[in-house]
MARVEXSE-192345 format. One record per atom (N, C-alpha, C): residue in one letter; residue number from 1; z, x, y. Coordinates in steps of 0.05 Angstrom, whole numbers. Example, Ala and Ser with C-alpha at 12.3 -4.5 7.8 and 13.67 -1.06 7.14 Angstrom:
BEGIN
(A; 1; (156; 264; -114)) (A; 1; (156; 246; -90)) (A; 1; (156; 264; -66)) (S; 2; (142; 257; -45)) (S; 2; (143; 273; -21)) (S; 2; (157; 258; 1)) 
***
This chain:
BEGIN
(X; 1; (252; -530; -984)) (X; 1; (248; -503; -976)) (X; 1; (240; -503; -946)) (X; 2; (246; -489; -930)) (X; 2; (239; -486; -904)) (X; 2; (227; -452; -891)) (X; 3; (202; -463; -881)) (X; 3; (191; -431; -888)) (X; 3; (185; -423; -854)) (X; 4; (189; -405; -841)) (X; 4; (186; -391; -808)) (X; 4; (153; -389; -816)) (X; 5; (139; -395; -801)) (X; 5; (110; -383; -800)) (X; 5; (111; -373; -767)) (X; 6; (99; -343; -771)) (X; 6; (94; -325; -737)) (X; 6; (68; -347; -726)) (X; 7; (61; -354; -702)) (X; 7; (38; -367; -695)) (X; 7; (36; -354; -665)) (X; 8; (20; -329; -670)) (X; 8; (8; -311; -648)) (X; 8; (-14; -327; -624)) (X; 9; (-21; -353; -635)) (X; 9; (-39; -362; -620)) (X; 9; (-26; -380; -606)) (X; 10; (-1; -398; -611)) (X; 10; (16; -414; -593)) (X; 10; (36; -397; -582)) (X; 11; (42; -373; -585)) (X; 11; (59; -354; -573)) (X; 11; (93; -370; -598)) (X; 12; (91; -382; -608)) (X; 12; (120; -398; -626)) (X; 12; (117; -384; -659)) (X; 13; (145; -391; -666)) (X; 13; (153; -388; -689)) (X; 13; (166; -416; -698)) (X; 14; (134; -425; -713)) (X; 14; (138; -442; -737)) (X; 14; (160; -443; -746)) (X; 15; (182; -472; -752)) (X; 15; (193; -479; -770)) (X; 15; (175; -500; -787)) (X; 16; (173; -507; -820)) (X; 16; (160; -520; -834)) (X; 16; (178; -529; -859)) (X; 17; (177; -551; -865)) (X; 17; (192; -552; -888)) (X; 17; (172; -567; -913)) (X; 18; (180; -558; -929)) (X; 18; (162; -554; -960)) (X; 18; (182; -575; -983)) (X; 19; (171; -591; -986)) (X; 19; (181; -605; -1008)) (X; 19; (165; -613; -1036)) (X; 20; (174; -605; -1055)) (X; 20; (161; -606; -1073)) (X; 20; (164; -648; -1086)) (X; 21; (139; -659; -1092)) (X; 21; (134; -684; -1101)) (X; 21; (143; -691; -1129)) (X; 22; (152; -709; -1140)) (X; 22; (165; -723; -1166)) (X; 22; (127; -717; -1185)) (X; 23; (105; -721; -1165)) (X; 23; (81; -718; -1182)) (X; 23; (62; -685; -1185)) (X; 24; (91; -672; -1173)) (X; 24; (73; -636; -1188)) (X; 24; (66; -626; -1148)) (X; 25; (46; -639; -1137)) (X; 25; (48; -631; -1111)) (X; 25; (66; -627; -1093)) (X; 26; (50; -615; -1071)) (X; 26; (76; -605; -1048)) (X; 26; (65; -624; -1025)) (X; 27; (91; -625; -1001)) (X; 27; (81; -648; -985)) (X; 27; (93; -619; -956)) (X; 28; (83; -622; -929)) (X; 28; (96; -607; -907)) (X; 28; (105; -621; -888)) (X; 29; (123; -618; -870)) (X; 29; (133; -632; -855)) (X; 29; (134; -605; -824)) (X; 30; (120; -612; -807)) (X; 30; (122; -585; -783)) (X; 30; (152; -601; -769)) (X; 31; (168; -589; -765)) (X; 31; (202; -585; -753)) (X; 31; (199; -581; -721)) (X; 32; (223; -577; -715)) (X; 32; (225; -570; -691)) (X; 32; (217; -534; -688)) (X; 33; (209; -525; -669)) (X; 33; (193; -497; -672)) (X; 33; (225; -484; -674)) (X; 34; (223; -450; -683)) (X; 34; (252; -442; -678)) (X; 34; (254; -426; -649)) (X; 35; (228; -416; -643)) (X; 35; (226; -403; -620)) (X; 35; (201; -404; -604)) (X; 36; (202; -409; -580)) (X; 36; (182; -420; -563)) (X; 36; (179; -408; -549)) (X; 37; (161; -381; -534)) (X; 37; (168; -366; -511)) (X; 37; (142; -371; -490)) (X; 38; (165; -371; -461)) (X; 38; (150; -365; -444)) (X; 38; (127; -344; -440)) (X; 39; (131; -335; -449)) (X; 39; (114; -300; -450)) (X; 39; (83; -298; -456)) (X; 40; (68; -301; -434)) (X; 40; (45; -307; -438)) (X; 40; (24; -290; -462)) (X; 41; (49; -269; -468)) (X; 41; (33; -252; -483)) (X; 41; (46; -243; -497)) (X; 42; (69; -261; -519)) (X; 42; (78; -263; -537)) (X; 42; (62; -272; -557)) (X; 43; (59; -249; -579)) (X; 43; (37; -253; -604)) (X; 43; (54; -249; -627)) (X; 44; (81; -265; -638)) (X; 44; (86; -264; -664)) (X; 44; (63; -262; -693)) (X; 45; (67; -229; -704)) (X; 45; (49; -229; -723)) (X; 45; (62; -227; -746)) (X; 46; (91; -217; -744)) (X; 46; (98; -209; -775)) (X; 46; (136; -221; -774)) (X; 47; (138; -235; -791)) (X; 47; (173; -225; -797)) (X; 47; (183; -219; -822)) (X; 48; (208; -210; -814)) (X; 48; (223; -208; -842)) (X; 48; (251; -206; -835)) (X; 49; (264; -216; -862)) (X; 49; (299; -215; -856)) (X; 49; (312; -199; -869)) (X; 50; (324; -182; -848)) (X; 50; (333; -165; -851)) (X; 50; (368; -157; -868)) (X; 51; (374; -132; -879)) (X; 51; (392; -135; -889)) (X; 51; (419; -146; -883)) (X; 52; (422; -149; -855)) (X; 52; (439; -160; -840)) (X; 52; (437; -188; -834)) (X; 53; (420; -197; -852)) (X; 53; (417; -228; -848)) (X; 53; (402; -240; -818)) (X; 54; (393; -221; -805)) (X; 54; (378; -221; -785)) (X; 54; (341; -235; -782)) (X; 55; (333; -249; -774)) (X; 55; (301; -248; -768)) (X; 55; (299; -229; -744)) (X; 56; (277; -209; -762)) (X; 56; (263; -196; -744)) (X; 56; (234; -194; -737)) (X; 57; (216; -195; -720)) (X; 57; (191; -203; -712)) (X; 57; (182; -188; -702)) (X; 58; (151; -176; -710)) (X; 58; (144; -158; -703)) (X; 58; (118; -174; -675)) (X; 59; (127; -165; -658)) (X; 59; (107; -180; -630)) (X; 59; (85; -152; -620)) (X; 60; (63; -172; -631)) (X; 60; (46; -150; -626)) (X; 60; (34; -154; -595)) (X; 61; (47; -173; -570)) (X; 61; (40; -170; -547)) (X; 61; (25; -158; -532)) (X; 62; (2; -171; -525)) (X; 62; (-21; -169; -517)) (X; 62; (-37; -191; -501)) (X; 63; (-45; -185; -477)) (X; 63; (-58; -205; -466)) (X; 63; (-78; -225; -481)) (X; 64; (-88; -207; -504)) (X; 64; (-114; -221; -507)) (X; 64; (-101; -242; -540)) (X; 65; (-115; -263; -533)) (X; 65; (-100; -284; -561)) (X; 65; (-112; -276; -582)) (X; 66; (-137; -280; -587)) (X; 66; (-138; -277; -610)) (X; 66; (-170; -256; -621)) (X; 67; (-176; -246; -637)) (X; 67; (-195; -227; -644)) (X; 67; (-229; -230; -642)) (X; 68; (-229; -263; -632)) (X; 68; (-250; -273; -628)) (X; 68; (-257; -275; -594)) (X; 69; (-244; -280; -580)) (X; 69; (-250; -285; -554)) (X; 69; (-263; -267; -534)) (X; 70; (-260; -237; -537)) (X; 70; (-270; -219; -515)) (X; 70; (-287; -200; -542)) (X; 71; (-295; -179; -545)) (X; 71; (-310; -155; -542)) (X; 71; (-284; -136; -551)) (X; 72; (-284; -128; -576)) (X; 72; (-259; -103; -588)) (X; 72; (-258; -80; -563)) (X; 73; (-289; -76; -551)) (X; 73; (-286; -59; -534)) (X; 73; (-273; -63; -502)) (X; 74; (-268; -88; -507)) (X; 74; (-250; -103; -482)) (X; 74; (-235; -85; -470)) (X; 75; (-230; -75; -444)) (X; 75; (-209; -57; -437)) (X; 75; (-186; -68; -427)) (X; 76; (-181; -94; -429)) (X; 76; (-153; -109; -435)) (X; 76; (-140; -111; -462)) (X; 77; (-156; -89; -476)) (X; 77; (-149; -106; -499)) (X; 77; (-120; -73; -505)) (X; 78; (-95; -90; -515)) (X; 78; (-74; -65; -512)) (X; 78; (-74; -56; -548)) (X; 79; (-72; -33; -540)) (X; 79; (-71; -17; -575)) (X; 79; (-49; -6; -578)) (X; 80; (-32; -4; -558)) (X; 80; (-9; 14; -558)) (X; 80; (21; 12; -557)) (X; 81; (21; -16; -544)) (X; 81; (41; -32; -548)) (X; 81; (53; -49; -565)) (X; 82; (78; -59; -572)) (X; 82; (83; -79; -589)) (X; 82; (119; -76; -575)) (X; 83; (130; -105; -594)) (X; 83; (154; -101; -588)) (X; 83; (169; -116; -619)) (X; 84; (190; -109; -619)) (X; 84; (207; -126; -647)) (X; 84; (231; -140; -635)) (X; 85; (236; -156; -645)) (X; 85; (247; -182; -642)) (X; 85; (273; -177; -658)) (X; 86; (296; -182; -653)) (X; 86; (321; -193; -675)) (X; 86; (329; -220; -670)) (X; 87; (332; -250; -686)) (X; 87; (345; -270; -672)) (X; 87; (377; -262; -697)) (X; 88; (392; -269; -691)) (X; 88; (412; -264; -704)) (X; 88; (432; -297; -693)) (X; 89; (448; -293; -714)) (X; 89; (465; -320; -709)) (X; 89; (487; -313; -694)) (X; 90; (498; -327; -688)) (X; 90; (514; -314; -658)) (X; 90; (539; -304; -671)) (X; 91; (546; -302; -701)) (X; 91; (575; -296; -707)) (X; 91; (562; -268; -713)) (X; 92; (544; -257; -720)) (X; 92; (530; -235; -720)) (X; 92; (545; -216; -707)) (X; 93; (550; -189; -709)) (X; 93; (553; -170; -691)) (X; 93; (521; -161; -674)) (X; 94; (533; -155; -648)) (X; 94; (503; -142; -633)) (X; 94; (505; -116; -639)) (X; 95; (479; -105; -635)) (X; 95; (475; -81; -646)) (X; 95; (459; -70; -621)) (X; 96; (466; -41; -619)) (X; 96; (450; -29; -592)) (X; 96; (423; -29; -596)) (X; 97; (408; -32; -577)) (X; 97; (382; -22; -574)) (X; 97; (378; 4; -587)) (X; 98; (355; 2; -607)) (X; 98; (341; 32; -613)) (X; 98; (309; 40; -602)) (X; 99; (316; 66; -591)) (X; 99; (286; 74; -581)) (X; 99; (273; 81; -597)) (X; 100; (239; 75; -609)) (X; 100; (230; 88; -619)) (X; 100; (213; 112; -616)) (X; 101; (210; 115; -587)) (X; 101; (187; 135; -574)) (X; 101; (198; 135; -540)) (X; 102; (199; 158; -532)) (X; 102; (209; 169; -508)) (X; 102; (182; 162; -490)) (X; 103; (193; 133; -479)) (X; 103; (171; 125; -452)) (X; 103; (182; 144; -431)) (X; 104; (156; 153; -415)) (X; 104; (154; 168; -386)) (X; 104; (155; 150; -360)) (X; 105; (137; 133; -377)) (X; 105; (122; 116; -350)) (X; 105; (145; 97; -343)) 
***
């Protein structure tokens, strides 16, 4: 079995593979990652695959890593933002961008 884990704190998306043992246990093997981003403030928190056979990732991007390091009342800390992710296989059709909220700024 091979399972994606989101890892908001290395900014990557886990590949892992899961094998089950001849003695009842499971053994893990960490893979090559599937996605590695530059993005200093890429915070993979959620995915799922979609009906189109798609991974989609919900990036909750934010300067700050993780929920321990600053003060909730931090005023770096972003509440408003996020972004979603599609990786699709390249025989895939592309699909347009959808807006979900009419930015001004």
């Amino acid at each position: 079995m091979l399972l994606f884990l989101a890892n908001p704190i290395t900014g990557t998306i886990n590949s892992v593979k899961i094998t089950r043992n001849s003695d009842g246990n499971y053994s893990s093997k960490h893979l090559e990652d599937l996605l590695v981003s530059e993005d200093p403030w890429f915070r993979p928190v959620n995915m799922e695959f979609g009906p189109d056979g798609s991974l989609y990732i919900a990036d909750w991007y934010n300067k700050i890593v993780s929920h321990n390091e600053v003060p909730t009342t931090h005023p770096e800390r972003d509440k408003s933002h996020g972004r979603i992710w599609r990786i699709r296989h390249v025989t895939q059709k592309k699909k347009r961008n959808s807006r979900f909220q009419n930015d001004e700024n």
